[in-house]
SERO-4910 file (N, C-alpha, C, O; in steps of 0.05 Angstrom, whole numbers):
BEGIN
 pado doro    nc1    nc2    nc3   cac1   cac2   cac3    cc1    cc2    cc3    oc1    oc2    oc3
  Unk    A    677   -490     15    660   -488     -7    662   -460    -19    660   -441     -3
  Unk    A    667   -455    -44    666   -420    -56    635   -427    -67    622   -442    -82
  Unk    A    634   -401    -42    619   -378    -49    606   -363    -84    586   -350    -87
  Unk    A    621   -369    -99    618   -355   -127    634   -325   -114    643   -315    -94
  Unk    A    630   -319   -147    644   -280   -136    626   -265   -126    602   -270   -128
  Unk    A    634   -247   -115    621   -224   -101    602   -207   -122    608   -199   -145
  Unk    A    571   -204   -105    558   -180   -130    561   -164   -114    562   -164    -89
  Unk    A    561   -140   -141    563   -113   -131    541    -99   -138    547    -81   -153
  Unk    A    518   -100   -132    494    -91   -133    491    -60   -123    487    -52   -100
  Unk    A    493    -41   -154    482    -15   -136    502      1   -125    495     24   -118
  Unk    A    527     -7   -123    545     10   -107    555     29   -130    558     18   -152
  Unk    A    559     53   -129    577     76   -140    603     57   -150    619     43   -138
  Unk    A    599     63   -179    621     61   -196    623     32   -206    643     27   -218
  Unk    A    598      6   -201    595    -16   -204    585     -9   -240    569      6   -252
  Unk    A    609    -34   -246    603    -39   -278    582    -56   -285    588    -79   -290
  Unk    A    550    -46   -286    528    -57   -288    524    -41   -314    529    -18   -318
  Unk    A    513    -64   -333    495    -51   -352    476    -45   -356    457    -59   -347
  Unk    A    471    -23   -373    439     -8   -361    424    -28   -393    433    -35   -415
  Unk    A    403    -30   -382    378    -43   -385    364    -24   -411    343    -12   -403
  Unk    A    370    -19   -436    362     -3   -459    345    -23   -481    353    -36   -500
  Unk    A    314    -21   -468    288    -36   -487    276    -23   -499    261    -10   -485
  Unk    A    273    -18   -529    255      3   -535    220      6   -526    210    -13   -513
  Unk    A    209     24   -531    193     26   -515    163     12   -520    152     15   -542
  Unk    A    151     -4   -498    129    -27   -515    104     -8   -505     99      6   -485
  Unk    A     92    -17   -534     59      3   -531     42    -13   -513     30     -2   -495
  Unk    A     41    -45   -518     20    -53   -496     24    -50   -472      5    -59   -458
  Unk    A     43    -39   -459     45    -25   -434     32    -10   -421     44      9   -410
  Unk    A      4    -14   -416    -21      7   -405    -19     -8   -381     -8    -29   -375
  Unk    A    -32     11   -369    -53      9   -344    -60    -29   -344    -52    -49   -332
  Unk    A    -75    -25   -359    -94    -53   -369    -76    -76   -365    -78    -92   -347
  Unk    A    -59    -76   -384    -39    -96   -392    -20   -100   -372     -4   -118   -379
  Unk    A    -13    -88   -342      3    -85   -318    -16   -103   -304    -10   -123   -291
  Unk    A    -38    -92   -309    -67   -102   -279    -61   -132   -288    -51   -149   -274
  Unk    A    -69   -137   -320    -71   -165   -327    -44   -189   -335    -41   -209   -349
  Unk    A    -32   -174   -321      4   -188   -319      7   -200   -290     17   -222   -283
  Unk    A     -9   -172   -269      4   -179   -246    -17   -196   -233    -13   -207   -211
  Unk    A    -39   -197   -248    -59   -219   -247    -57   -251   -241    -71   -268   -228
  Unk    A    -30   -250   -260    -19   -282   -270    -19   -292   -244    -26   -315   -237
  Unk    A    -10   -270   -228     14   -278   -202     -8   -281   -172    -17   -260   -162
  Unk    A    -18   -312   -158    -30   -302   -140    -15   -286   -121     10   -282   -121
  Unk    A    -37   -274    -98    -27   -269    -74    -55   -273    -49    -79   -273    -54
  Unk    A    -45   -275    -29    -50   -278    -18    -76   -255     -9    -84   -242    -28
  Unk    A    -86   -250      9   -111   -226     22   -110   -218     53   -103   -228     75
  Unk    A   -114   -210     49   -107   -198     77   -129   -178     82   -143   -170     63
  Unk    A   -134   -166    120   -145   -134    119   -130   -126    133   -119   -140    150
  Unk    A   -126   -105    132   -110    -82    154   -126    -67    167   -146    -56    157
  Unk    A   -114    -64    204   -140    -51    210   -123    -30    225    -99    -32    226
  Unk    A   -134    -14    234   -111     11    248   -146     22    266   -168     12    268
  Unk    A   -132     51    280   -156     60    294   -146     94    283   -123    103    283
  Unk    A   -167    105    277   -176    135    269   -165    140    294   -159    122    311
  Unk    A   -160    172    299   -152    194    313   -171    191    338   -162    189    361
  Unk    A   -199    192    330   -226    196    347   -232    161    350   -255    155    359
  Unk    A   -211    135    343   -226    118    355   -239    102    345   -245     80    356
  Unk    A   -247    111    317   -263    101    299   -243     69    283   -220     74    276
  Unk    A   -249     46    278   -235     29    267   -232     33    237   -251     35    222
  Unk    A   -212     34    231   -202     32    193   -189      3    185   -170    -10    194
  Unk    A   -207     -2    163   -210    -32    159   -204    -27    125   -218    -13    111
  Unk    A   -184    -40    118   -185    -44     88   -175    -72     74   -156    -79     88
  Unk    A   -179    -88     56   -179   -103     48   -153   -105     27   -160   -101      4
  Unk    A   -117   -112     32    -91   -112     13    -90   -139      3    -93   -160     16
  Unk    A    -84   -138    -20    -67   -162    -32    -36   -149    -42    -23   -155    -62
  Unk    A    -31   -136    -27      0   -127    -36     20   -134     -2     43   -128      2
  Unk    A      9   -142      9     25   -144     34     45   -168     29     36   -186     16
  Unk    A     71   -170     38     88   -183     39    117   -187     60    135   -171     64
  Unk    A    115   -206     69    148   -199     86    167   -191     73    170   -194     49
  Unk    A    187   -178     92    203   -161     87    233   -167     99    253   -164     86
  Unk    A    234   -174    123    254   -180    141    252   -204    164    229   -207    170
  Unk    A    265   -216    175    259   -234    200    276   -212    220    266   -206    242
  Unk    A    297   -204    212    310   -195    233    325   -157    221    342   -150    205
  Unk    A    311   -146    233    287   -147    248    264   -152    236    264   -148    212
  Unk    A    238   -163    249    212   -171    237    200   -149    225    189   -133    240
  Unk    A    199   -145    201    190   -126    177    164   -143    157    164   -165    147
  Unk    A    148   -126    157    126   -128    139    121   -111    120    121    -88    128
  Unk    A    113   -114     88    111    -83     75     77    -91     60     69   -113     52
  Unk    A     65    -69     60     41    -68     48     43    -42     31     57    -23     39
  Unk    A     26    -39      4     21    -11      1     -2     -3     -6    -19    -18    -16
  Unk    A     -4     22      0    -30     40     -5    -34     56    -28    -14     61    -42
  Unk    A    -54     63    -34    -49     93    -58    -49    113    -47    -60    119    -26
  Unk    A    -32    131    -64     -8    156    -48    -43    178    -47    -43    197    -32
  Unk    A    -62    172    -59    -81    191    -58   -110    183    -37   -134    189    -36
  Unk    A    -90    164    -20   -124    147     -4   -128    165     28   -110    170     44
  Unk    A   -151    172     29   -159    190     47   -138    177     72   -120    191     81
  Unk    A   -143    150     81   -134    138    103   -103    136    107    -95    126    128
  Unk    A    -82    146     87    -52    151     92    -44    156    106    -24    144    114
  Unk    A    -55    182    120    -44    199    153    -48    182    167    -31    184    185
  Unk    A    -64    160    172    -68    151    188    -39    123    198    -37    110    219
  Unk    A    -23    123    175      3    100    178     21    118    184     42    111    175
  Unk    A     22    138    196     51    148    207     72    138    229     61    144    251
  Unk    A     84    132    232    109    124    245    103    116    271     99    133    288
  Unk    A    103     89    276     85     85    311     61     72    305     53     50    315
  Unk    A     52     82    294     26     78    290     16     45    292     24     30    275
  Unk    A      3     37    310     -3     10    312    -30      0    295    -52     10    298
  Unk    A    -24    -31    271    -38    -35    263    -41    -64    266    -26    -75    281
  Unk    A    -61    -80    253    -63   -106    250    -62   -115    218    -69    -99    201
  Unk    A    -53   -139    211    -57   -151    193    -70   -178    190    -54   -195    195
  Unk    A    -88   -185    186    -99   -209    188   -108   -230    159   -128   -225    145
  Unk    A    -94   -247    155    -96   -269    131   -121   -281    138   -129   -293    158
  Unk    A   -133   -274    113   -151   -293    116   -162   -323    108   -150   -339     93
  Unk    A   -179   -326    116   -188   -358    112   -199   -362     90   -206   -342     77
  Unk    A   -202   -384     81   -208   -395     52   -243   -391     54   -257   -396     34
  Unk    A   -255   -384     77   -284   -383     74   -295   -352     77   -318   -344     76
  Unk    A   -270   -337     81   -275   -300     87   -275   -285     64   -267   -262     62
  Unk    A   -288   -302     40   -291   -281     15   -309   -257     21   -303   -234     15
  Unk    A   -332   -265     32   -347   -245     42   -328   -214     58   -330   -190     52
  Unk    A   -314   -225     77   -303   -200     84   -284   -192     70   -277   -169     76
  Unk    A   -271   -205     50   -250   -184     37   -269   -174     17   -257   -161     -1
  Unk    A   -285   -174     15   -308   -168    -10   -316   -138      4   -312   -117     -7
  Unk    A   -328   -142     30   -336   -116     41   -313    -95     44   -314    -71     38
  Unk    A   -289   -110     57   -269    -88     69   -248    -75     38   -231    -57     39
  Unk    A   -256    -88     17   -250    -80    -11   -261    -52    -16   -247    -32    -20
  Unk    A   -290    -53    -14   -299    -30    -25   -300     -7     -2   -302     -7     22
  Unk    A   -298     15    -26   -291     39    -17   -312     50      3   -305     56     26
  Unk    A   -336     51     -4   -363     61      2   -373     48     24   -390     56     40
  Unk    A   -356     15     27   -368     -3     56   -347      0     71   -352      5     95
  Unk    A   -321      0     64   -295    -19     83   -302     -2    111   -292    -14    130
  Unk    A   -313     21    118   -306     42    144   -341     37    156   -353     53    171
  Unk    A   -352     12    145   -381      8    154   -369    -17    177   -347    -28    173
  Unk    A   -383    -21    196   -367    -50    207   -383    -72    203   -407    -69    205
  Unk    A   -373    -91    197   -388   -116    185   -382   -131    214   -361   -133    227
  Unk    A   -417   -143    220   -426   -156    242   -409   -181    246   -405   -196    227
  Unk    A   -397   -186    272   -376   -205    286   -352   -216    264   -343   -239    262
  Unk    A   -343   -191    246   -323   -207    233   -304   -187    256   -302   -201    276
  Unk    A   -294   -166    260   -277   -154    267   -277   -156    304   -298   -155    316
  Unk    A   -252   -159    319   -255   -173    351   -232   -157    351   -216   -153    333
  Unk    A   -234   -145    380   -213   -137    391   -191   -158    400   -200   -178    412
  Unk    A   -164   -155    395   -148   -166    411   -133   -154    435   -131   -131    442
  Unk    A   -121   -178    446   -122   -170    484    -99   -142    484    -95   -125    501
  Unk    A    -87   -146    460    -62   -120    455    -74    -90    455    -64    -68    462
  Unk    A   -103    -97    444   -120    -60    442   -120    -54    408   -135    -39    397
  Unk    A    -98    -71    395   -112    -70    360   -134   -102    349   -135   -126    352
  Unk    A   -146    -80    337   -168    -95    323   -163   -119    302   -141   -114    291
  Unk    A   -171   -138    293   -166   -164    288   -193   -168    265   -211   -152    264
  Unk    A   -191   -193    247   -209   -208    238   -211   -237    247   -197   -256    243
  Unk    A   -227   -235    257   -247   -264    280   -238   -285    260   -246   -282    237
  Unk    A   -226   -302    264   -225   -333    250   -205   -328    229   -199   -351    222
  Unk    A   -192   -312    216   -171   -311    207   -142   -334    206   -131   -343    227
  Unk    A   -135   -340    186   -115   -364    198    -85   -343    207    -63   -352    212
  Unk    A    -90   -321    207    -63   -311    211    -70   -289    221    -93   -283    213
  Unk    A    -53   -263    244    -58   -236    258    -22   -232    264     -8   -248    276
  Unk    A    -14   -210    251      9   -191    253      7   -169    269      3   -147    259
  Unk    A     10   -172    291      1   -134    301     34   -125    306     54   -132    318
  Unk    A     26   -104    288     51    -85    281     51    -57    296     36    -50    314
  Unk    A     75    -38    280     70    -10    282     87     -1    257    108    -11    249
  Unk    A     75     16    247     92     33    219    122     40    232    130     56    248
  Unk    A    133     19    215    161     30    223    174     59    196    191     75    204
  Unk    A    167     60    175    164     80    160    149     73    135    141     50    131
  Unk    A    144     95    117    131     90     92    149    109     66    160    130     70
  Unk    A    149     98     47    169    104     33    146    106      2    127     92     -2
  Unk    A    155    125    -16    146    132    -38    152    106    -52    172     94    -47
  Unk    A    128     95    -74    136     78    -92    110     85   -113     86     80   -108
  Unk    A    119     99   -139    100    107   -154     75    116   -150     75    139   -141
  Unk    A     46    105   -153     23    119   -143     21    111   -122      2    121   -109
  Unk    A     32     96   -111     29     77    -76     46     90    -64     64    102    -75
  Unk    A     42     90    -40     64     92    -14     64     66     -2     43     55      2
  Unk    A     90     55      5     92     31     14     93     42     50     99     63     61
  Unk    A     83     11     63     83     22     95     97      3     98     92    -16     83
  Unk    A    126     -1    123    141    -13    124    132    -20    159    138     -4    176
  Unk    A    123    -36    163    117    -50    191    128    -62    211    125    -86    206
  Unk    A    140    -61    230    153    -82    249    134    -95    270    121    -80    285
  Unk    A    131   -124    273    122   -139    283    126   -138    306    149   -134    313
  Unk    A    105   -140    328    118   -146    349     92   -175    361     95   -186    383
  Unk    A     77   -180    348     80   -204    354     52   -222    333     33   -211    321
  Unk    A     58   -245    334     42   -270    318     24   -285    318     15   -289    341
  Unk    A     15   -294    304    -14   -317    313    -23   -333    293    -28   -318    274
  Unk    A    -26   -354    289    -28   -374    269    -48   -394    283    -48   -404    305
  Unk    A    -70   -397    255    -86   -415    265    -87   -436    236    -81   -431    213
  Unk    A    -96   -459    247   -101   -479    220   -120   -478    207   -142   -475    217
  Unk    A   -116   -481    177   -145   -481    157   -126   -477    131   -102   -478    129
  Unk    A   -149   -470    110   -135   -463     85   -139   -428     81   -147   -414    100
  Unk    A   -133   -418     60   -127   -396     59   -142   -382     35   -148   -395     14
  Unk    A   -147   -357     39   -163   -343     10   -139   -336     -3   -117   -329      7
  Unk    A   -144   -340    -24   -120   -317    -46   -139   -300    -62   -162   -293    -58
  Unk    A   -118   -295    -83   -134   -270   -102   -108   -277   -138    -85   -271   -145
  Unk    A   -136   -292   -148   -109   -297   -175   -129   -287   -198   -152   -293   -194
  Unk    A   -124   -273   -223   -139   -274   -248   -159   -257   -237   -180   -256   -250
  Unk    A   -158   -243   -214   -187   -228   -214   -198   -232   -205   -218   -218   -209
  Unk    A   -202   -259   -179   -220   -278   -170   -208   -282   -154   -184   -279   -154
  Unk    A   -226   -292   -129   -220   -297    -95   -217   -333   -102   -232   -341   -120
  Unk    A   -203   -348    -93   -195   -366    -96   -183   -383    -69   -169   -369    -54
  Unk    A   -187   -415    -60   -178   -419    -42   -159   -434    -46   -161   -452    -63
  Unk    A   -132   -430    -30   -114   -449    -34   -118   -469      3   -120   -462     26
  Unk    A   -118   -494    -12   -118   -512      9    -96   -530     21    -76   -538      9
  Unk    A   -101   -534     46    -74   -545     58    -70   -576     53    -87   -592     63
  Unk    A    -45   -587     36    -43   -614     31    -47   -637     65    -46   -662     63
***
């Protein structure tokens, strides 16, 4: 069977043409948020542990796989969020998907002023020593395998070392709104 031809994506001296759009004004802030809106995703929290111990809990909809082999996960942060130091290289975290009925906790672990308050029996240790969300249909416990600049975010690049899946339906986040997608 052929293959098609070979791309050459990116390599030095590849005859790619560059991409020349003049420049569009509705291009704000605003008009990015309400594009990338269109697009659900999924919810998640990430939890890691402070220096002193303390649990850091925040609430992503930018998390995504990255690799199977090796098992890669990427999430990102804002390059200006107090909690950054805290993803350095090693660093062991959790990711937990949540359930179609945990609007409440991505609601808390959202905001800035609550997410570092702990909200009563959502968050359980797991037997590994990172922290988890209780009933979750999904738990990633990782470690920052690196983080890499991407505009006002820094992306955290994760390697898995191990899984957990439970049945139910799932929260998303589409148009601005917590939303459940359910299992056929």
């Amino acid at each position: 069977m052929d293959a098609g031809p070979a791309l050459d994506y990116g390599r030095a001296g590849a005859d790619v043409p560059a991409l020349d759009l003049p420049g569009d004004a509705t291009l704000t802030a605003a008009a990015l948020r309400h594009a990338f809106g269109q697009y659900p995703t999924g919810v998640a929290v990430v939890t890691t542990r402070a220096e002193d111990g303390a649990l850091r809990a925040m609430t992503i909809n930018s998390f995504a796989s990255l690799s199977l082999d090796p098992p890669l996960i990427m999430w990102s942060l804002c390059a200006h969020s107090l909690d950054l130091p805290l993803y350095r290289p090693g660093q062991p975290f959790g990711i937990s998907i949540l359930a179609a009925g945990q609007t409440a906790i991505a609601r808390h672990f959202a905001d800035g002023r609550l997410r570092h308050t702990p909200l009563p029996d959502a968050i359980t240790p797991h037997a590994s020593g990172i922290a988890v969300v209780r009933d979750a249909v999904g738990h990633l416990l990782c470690t920052v395998e690196r983080t890499l600049p991407g505009g006002d975010h820094m992306m955290i690049l994760g390697r898995v070392a191990r899984v957990e899946t439970a049945p139910g339906d799932t929260l998303a986040f589409h148009r601005g709104r917590y939303a459940h997608l359910r299992t056929p």
